[in-house]
N, C-alpha and C positions, 0 to 999 in steps of 0.2 A: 191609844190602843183601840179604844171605840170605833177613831177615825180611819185606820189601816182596814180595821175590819169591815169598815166599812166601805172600802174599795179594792178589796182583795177580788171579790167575785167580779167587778167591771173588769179588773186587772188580766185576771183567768182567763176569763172570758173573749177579752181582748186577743191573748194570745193563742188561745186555739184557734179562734179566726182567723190571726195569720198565718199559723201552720196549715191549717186546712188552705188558705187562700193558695198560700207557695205551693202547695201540692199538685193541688187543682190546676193552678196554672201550669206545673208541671206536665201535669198530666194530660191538660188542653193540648200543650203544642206538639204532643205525641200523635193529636187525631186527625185524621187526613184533610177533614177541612180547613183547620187551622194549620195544616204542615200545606195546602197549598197556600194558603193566606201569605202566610211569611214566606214564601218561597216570593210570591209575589212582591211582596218588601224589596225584600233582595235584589229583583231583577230591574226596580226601580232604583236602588241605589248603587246597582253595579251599570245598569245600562247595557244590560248582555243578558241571554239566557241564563240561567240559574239551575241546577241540581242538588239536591240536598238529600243527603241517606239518612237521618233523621234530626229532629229539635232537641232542643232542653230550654229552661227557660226557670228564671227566678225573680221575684219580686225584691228580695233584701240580701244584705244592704240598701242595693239599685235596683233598677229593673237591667237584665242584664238577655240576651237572648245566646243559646252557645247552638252552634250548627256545625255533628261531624258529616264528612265525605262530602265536601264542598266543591262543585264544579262550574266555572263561570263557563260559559262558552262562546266560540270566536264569532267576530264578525263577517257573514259570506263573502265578505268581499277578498277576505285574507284568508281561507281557508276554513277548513271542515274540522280543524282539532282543536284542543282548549283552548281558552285565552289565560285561564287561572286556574290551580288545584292546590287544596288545603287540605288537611287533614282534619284542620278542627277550626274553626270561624267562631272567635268571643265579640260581642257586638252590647256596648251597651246603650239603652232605648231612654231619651229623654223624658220625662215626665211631662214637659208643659206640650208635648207631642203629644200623649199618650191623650192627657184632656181635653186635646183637640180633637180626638177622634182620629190620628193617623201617627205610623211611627216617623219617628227620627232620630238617626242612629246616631250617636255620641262617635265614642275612640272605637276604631274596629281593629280588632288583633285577630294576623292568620298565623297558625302552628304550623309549620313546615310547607310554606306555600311551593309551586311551582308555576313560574308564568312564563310565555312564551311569547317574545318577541317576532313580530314581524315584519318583514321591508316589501312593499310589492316594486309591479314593473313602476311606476310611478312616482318613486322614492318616498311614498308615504308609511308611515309607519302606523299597525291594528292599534297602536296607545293613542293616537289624537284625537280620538272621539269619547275616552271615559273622561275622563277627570272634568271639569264642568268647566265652558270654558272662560275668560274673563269678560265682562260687558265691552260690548266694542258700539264704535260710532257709526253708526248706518251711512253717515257721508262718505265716510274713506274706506266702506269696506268695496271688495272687488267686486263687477259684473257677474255674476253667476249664468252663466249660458245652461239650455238644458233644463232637464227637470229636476227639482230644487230633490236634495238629498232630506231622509226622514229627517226629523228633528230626535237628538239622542232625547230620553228622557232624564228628568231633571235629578240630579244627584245632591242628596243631602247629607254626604258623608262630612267630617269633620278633620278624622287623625285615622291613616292605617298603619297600627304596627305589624312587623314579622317578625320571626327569627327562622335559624334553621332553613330559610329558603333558596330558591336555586331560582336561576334567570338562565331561558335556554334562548337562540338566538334561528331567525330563520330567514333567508330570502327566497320568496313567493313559497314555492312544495317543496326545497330544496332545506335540510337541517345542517346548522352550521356545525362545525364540529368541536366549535369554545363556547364555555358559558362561564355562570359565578355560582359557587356554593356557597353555604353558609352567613349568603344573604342575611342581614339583620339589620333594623332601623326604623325611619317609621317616614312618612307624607303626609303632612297636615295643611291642610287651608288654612292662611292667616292672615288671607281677606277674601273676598270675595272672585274665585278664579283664577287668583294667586297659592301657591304649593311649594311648602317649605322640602328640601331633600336631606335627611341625614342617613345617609347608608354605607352600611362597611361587607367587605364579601371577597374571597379567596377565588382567583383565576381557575378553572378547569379544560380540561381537553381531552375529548373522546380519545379510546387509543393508547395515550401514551399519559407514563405518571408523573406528575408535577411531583415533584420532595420539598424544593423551596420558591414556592413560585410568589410567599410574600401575601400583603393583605390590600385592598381599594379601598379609599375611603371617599367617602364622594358627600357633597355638601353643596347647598345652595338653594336657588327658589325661583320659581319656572311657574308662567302663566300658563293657564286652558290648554291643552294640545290641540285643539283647533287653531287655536294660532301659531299652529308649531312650534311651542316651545318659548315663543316670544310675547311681549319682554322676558327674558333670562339672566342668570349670573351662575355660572358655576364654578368647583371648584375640585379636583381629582389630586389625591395622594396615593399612589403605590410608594407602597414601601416592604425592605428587609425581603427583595426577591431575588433570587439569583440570578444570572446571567444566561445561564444553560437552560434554564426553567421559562423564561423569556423568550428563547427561540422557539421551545418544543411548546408554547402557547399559543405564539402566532404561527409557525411553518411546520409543528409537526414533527420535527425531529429535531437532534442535539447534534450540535455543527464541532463539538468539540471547546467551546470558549468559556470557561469558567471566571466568577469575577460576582461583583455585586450589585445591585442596580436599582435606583430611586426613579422616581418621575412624580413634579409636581405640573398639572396641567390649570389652568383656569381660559373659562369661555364667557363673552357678554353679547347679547344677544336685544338690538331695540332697546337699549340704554341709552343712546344718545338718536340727535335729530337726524344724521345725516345717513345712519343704519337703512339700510333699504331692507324688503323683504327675504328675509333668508338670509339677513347677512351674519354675519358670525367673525366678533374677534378675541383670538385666541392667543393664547402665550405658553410654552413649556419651555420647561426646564428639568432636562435629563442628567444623570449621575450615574458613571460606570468606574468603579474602583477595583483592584486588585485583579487584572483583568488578564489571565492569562491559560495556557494548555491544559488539557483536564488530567493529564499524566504528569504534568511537571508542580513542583512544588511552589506554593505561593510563598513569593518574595517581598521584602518592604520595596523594592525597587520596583514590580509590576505598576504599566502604564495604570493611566486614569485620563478618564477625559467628562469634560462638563459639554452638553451643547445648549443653548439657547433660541430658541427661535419665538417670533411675536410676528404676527400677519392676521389675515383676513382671509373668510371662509365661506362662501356664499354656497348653500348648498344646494337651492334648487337649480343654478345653473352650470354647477359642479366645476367652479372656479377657485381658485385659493392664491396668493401673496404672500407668501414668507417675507416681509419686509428687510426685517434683519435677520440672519443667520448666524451664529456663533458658536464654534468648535474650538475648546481651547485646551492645552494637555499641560503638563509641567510647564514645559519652557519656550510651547509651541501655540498658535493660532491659526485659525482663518476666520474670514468675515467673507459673507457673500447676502446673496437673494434669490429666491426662486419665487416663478411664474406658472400657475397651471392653468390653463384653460380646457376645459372640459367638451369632450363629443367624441365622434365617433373613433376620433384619429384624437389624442389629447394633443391641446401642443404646450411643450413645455421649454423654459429656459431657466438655466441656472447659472448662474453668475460667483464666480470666487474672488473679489476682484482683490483682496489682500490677504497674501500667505505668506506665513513665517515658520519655518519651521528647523528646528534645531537637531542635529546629527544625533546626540543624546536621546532624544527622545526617541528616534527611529531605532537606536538601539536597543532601550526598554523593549519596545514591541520584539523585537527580532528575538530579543536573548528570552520572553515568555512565551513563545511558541516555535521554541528551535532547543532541545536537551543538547548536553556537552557543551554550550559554550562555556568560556574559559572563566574565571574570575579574574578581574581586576581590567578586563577591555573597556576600555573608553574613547568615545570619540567626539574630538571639536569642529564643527562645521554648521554654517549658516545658511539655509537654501529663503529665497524668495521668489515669489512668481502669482501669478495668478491666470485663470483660463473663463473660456465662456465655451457653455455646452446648450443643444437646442436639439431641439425633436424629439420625439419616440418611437424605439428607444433612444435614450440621449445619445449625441454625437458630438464630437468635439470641433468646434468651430472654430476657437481660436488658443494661444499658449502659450505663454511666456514663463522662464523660468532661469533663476543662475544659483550661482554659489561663489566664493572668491576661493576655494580649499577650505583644506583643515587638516587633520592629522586625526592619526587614532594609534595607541598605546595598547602594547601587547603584551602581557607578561609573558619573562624569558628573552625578551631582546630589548638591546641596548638601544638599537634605531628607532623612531614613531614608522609608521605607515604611511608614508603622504600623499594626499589627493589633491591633485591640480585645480584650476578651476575651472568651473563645471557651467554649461549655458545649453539652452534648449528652447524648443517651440515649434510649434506647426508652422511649416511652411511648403505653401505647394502642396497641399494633401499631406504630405509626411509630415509625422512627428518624429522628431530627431535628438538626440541629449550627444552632446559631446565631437570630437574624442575625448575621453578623460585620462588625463594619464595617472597610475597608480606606482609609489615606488617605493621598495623597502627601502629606509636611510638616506643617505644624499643630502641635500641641498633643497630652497625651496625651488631656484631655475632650474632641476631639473626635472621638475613634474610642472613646468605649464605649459600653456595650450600647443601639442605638438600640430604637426603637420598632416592632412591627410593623408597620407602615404603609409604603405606600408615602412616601419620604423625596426621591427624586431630585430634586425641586425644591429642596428646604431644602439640601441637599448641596452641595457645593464642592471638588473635587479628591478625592473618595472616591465607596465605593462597597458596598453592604452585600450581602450574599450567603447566603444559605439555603438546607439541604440538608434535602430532606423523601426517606423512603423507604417504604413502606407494606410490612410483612413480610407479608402476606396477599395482597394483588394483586399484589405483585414494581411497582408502578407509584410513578413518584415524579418529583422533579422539581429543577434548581439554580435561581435565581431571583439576580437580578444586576441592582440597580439603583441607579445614579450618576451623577455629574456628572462634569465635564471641563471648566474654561474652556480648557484648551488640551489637546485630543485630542493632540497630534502626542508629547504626553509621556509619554499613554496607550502609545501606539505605541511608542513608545523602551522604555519598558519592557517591554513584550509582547518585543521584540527582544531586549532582556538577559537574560531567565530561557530564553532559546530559541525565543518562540515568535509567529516575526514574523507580523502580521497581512495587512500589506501587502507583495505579491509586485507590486514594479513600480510602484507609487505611493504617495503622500504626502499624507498631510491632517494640515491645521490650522485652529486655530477652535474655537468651543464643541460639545461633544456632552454629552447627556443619555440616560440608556436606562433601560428596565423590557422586560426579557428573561428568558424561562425555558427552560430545557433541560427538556423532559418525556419521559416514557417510559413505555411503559404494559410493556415488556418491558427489564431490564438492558441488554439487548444491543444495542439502538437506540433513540435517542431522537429527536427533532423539536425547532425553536425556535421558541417565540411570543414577540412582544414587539416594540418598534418600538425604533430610534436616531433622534433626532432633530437635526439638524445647521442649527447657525448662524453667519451671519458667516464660515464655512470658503473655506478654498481647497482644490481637489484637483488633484496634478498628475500626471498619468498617463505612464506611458511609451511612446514615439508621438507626442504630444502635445508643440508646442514652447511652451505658454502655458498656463497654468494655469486650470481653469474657478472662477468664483468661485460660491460656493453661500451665497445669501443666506440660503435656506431650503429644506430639504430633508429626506428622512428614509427611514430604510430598515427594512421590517416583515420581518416573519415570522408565514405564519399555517400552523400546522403544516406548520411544514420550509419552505413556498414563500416564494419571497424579493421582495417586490417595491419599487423604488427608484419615491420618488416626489417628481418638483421641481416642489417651489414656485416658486422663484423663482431659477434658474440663469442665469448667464452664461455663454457660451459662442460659439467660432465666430463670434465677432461678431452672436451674437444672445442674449434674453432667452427660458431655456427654461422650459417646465412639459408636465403629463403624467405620464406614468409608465409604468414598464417591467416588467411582472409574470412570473413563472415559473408556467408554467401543471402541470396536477396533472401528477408522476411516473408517465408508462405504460409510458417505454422506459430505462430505463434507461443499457443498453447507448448508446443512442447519444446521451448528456446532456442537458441541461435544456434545454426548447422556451418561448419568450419570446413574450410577447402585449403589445407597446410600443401606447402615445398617445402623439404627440409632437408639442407644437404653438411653436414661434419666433416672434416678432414679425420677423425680418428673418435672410437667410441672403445670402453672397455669397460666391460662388466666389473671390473674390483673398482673401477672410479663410481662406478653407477652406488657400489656399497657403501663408501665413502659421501657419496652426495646425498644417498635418500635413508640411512641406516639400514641396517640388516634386513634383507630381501624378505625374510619371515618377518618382520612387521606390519601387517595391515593395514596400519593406524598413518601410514604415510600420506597415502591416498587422500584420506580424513583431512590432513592438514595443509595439503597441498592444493585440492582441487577446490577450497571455496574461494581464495585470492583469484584464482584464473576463471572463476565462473560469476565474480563478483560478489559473493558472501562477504560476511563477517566474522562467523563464527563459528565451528563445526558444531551445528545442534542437527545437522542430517546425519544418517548413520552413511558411511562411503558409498557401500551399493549404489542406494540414490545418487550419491555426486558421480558416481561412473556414468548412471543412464541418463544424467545432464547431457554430457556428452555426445557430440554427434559432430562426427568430425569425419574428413575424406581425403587423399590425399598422397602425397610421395615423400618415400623417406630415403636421403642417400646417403651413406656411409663409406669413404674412403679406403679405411682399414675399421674393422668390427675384434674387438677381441672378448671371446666367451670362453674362462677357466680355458684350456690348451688349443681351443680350436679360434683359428685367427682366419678373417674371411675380407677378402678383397674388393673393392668395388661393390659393394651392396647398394642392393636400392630393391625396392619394397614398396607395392600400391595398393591400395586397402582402406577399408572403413571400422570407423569405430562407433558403434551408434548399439543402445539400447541391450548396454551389456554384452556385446557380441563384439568382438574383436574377427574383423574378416580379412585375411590378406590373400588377395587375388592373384597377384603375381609377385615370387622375389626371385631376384637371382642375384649369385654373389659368387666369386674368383678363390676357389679354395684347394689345397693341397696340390695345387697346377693343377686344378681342373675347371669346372664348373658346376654350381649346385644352383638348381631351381625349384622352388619349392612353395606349396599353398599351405597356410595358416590359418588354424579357425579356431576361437576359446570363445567361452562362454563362461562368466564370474559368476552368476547365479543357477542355482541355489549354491554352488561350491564351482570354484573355478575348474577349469576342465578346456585342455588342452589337447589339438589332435594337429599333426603334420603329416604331409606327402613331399617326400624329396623326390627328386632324381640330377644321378651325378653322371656327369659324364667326363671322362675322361682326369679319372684322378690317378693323383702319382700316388704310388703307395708308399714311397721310399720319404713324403711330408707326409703320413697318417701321421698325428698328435695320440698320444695316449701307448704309443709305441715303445716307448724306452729306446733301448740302445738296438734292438731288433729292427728299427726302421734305418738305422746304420747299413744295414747288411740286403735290405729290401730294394726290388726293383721291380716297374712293370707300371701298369694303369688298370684302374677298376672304372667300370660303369657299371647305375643299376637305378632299382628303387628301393626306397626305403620308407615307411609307414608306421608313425611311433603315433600313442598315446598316453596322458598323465593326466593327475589333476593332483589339486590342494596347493598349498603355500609353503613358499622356502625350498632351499634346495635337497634338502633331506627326502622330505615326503615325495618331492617333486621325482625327483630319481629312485625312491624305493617304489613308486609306483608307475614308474616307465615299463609298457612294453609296447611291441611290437614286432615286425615282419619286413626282411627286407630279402631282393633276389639281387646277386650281383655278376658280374661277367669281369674276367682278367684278361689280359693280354699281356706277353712278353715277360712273364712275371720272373724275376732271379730274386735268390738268395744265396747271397755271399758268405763263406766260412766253412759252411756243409753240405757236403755230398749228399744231398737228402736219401735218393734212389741207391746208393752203394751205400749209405749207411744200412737202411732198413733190410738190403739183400743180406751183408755181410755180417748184423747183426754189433757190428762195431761201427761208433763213430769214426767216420771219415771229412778230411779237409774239401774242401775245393768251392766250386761255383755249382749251383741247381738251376737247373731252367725252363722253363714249360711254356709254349708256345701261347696256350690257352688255358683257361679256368673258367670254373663255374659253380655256383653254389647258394645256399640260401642263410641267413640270419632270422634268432630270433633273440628279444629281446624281454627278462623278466627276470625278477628276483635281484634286482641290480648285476645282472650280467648278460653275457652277450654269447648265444648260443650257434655254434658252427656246426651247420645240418650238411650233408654229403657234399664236400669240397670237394670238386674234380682239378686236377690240371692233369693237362695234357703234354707229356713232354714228348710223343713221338711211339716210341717204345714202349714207354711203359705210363699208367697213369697212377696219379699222389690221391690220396683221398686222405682228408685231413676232417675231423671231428673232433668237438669239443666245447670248453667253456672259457671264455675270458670272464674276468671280473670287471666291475667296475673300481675292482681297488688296484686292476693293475695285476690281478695274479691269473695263471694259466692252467690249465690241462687239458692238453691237446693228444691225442692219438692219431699218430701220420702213417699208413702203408702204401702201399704200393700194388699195383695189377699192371698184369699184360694189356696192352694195347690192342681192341678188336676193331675191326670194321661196323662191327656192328653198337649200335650205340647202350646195348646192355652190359656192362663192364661187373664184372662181380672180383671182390679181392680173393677170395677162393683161387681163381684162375693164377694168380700170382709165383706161387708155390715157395716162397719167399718163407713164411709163417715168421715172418718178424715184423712186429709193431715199435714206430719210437715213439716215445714218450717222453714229453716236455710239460712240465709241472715248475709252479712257483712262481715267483717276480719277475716281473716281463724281462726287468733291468738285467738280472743275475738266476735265468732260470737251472732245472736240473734238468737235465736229459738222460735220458736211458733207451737201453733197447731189450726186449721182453720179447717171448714167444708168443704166438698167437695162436687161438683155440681155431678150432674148425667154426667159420664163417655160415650160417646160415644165410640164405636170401631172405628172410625178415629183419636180419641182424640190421 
């Protein structure tokens, strides 16, 4: 007890002198002398100017120094902006330092560092001068020309950790646009100029957001960066990054390829004797799995591929050796080598010189960046070949390649697919593949190596194919020519591998073709070459009957598509003509159509039958995406009308419209932007002729206006007549001027009017005595005649209004007034006047005072005859 108390007070004692001591020293490095002191430190142990927003500092446990708003700064030679930025710098200071009189800084940890990489024009990098670098032998170091560079000062660091840091990246004043977040790890010295690396950190990229771009892990231990890096060993793990997250890292944007992706890389560097300055050998080893469209869904069957590559990397004279190359996929490979030699012009060679590659696999790929293909396609076939490629950019210098066939298996057909066999290679500047011949079912003789020749006629259910490419002009061309007795099978299969031809329609029937894709540039090409089609039907959608196509065919003459019928059925008529695409000037607003189109016979109840009820709308809809090349009507019709832009002639043998039948038509006009114009028609009607201009307009409501003129019509074929045109004779000419609008034939005719002026000649009517009836008040038999007429039409309320009908029979003239229906029913008021010289005729003058009067069904009207009041001239 004695004894405790007797060093409780040394005890005491003891420890308020370390509080006080902690304090104090606290307190010291607050003061600007000693905040320049340690700044000082610092700038000896970083080798770079130094900023510091303020100290902390503690003696226990350790002596420990903490420095926030920490700023290293760069070296002139690399730029005007940081080299390093911390948040908070923990540094702990050795003691047998401290007794020496100077510090030494133990393990230094930076809080949320950020440092920036730089490359100048020289391909050095702002890192080779910190880190301290390893003793080297004055015998083998190089000449130094010039005046010798400062000497960095001497670096006593130990261990740096971070966490939370970021690595941005820069060549010369230019900021790269990728870094690393989330930096964390630590570089220790663990000899003398040797620096151990363990660091992990998450890819970034200005711009655009990584979701799963995966983590780096990186490992290894690198001499002084005055020796650049050398001797070295390292070792790079990415991993768990995607594949889309990959692109938008390195290029900035997402190319669409979803999939997963590993890379293990390792580098050795002045490991062995034969290593020269800068030289560098390297090995990866890449892993892409589940590799497919970023809309389609991942399959167990999506491709994979491993690549391997191990060579040498000399960086200061920017050469590299891929010695071995290795790309290998399920059941496929290649093996090659690349060459780079670096400058101003690189030159490069790349060498494939063994490829195996299996049809199978080429299918994976196809069916994960192609939707609809089919389930259950498979294909057997073996290709080998190999090429040599040189320059930059690469160029293909030499090519060899074959196959013996294979087959490929379709669900839904009994037959394989079979593919002849296949050879290619550069020769002569051109690269060349085939012909290949392709054939549903058969035999294997009947798919090998045909004949250059054109073949499509001797062919039967195949189809041979040739790829020409000229390495000189970049111009080339595919070339596809074969038979079909049943196209529709064609089609089915175009539909299994993905790639349906028909969007909305169906054809069957024999086809034949000699077609070429050509190209004078990679990047677009054009089609020549014609389809020719027999014995087919096509059924369009729209359309409730299928058109039968006796004989038909469809060209291409650089890119322009023109359909041309022989001999079509359709509509209730036999068609021919043709429908051409006139040259490409607008682009933007799609292909403009130059039709002939001539029918032996047209009739509006077939047109009802073929499209449904003329009040449907919805026709349009269904019809115009197949003929405009759609799939699917997500346009509202309008739109698919103002597709449209079409010009052209339409001729009609016999036309039949509800009672009016028209002869010889033909009609030339344009269809373009909603606006239906027809410039001229004329058509052979009622033994006469009618010519007449067209103009509707579908938007905002359809809206119909016509200008006829008839000349020489028989009145005794007017349609709509009943038995009254039995008893009719004579000819009308005139004009006439109707307007409608809306849909169907209801609206269409309740909202018909118009004005028309007509002239008669020679006009009879057979049974009644017109003029003796209305004198005598009684109907009378016989023949009426009037030399001449004239008079005007109006047209509203669905009927047909008769404004001061003159005929002139001589003696006396008819004035006839009143209303036809359009249901066919009458009431007419017919009298009679003196015949004057003078062209003022008033019925007054008559003295007659009888009116007849014809009321009811054209067919079985009533007639009568009535008194007639005193006549005014307003009447």
């Amino acid at each position: 007890m004695i004894k405790l108390q007797k060093w409780r007070k040394p005890a005491v004692a003891i420890v308020v002198l370390v509080i006080v001591f902690q304090a104090g020293v606290s307190l010291l490095a607050r003061t600007h002398r000693v905040h320049a002191y340690l700044v000082t430190q610092l700038e000896r142990a970083f080798g770079r100017p130094v900023e510091v927003a303020s100290f902390d500092a503690r003696i226990l446990p350790s002596p420990q120094l903490d420095a926030n708003g920490v700023t290293v700064g760069e070296d002139p030679a690399f730029g005007h902006e940081y080299f390093l930025r911390a948040e908070r710098l923990s540094a702990g200071v050795r003691w047998t330092g401290l007794l020496r009189g100077h510090f030494e800084f133990g393990t230094m940890s930076l809080s949320k560092p950020s440092l920036i990489l730089v490359r100048n024009s020289e391909s050095r990098w702002n890192l080779e001068r910190w880190l301290p670098p390893a003793k080297g032998n004055p015998a083998t170091s190089a000449p130094v020309h010039g005046p010798p560079s400062p000497v960095a000062p001497v670096n006593r660091l130990e261990r740096i950790e971070f966490d939370e840091g970021r690595i941005n990246f820069k060549t010369e004043d230019d900021k790269l646009p990728f870094a690393f977040t989330g930096v964390s790890g630590s570089v220790e010295q663990i000899s003398p100029g040797r620096w151990q690396l363990q660091l992990e950190a998450q890819p970034w990229r200005s711009g655009v957001l990584l979701q799963s771009a995966g983590s780096i892990k990186v490992l290894g231990d690198v001499a002084g960066t005055s020796t650049r890096l050398q001797p070295a060993e390292i070792t790079l793990h990415w991993s768990e990054a995607s594949i889309a997250d990959v692109f938008r890292f390195f290029r900035g944007q997402d190319y669409g390829v979803r999939g997963a992706f590993a890379l293990d890389a390792a580098a050795k560097s002045g490991t062995a004797r034969e290593d020269g300055p800068a030289d560098w050998k390297f090995s990866l080893q890449g892993r892409a799995v589940h590799i497919h469209r970023w809309d389609l869904t991942e399959r167990a069957d999506n491709p994979r591929l491993n690549v391997n590559v191990t060579g040498r990397w000399n960086v200061g004279a920017g050469s590299l050796i891929a010695e071995e190359i290795g790309v290998e996929g399920p059941r496929s490979n290649l093996r090659g080598m690349l060459r780079l030699a670096g400058g101003r012009v690189p030159a490069v060679e790349l060498r494939l010189d063994s490829m195996g590659i299996q049809a199978s696999d080429l299918l994976a790929w196809y069916r994960a960046f192609h939707p609809d293909m089919a389930e259950g396609v498979t294909a057997a076939q073996y290709f080998t070949g190999g090429m040599i490629l040189r320059g930059w950019p690469l160029a293909l210098e030499s090519a060899a390649f074959s196959s013996s066939g294979g087959i490929v298996r379709m669900p839904g057909f009994v037959e394989p697919v079979r593919i002849g066999p296949v050879s290619g290679g550069r020769e002569r500047g051109v690269l060349t593949i085939g012909p290949v011949r392709v054939g549903l079912g058969g035999d294997l003789r009947d798919v090998l190596a045909p004949k250059r020749r054109r073949v499509a006629v001797a062919m039967e259910n195949a189809a041979d194919v040739t790829f020409t490419h000229d390495l000189n002009t970049q111009a080339g061309s595919i070339s596809v020519e074969g038979s079909f007795n049943k196209v529709e099978d064609f089609l089915k299969l175009s539909a299994e591998v993905g790639l349906p031809l028909n969007h909305g329609w169906e054809l069957s029937g024999q086809a034949s073709a000699v077609t070429k894709w050509e190209w004078k540039q990679p990047s677009g090409g054009r089609w020549n070459g014609r389809v020719v089609f027999n014995k087919a039907s096509l059924t369009v959608a729209g359309l409730n009957q299928p058109l039968n196509v006796f004989a038909g065919a469809l060209d291409w003459i650089d890119g322009r598509r023109i359909a041309r019928l022989m001999r079509v059925e359709g509509f209730g008529g036999m068609w021919t003509g043709n429908i051409e695409e006139t040259a490409r000037a607008d682009v933007e607003n799609g292909a403009k159509w130059n039709f002939h189109l001539y029918a032996d016979q047209l009739n509006a109840a077939d047109l009802d039958r073929w499209v449904g009820p003329r009040a449907r709308p919805s026709w349009l809809q269904r019809l115009l995406p197949p003929l405009l090349g759609g799939s699917a009507p997500k346009t509202p019709p309008s739109e698919l009308v103002r597709r449209v832009n079409a010009e052209g002639e339409l001729g009609i043998a016999q036309l039949t419209i509800e009672r009016l039948r028209f002869e010889k038509v033909l009609a030339k006009g344009s269809l373009h932007d909603l606006q239906l114009d027809v410039r001229e028609a004329q058509a052979e009607w009622a033994g006469g002729k009618v010519r007449a201009e067209i103009n509707a307009k579908f938007l905002p409501r359809p809206v119909y206006e016509i200008a006829a003129r008839l000349e020489s019509v028989n009145l005794a074929q007017l349609p709509g007549a009943g038995r009254i045109a039995e008893r009719l004779g004579g000819e009308a000419s005139g004009t006439l001027q109707v307007k409608t609008e809306g849909v169907g034939r209801d609206e269409l005719l309740g909202k018909l009017t118009g004005r028309g002026e007509f002239h008669l000649n020679k006009v009879e009517f057979r049974g009644w005595d017109v003029n003796a009836s209305v004198e005598d008040g009684v109907a009378h038999t016989g023949v009426s005649r009037w030399a001449s007429g004239e008079g005007s039409v109006r047209l509203r309320d669905s009927s047909i209004l008769l404004e001061d009908w003159r005929l002139d029979g001589g003696k006396q003239v008819t004035l006839v007034n009143g209303t036809l229906s359009f249901g066919r029913n009458a009431d007419l008021a017919i009298e009679t006047a003196g015949a004057r010289k003078s062209k003022d005729r008033k019925a007054s003058d008559s003295g007659t005072g009888h009116v007849l009067k014809i009321s009811g069904p054209l067919d079985g009207p009533k007639v009568s005859v009535e008194r007639a009041g005193v006549r005014q001239p307003a009447d």
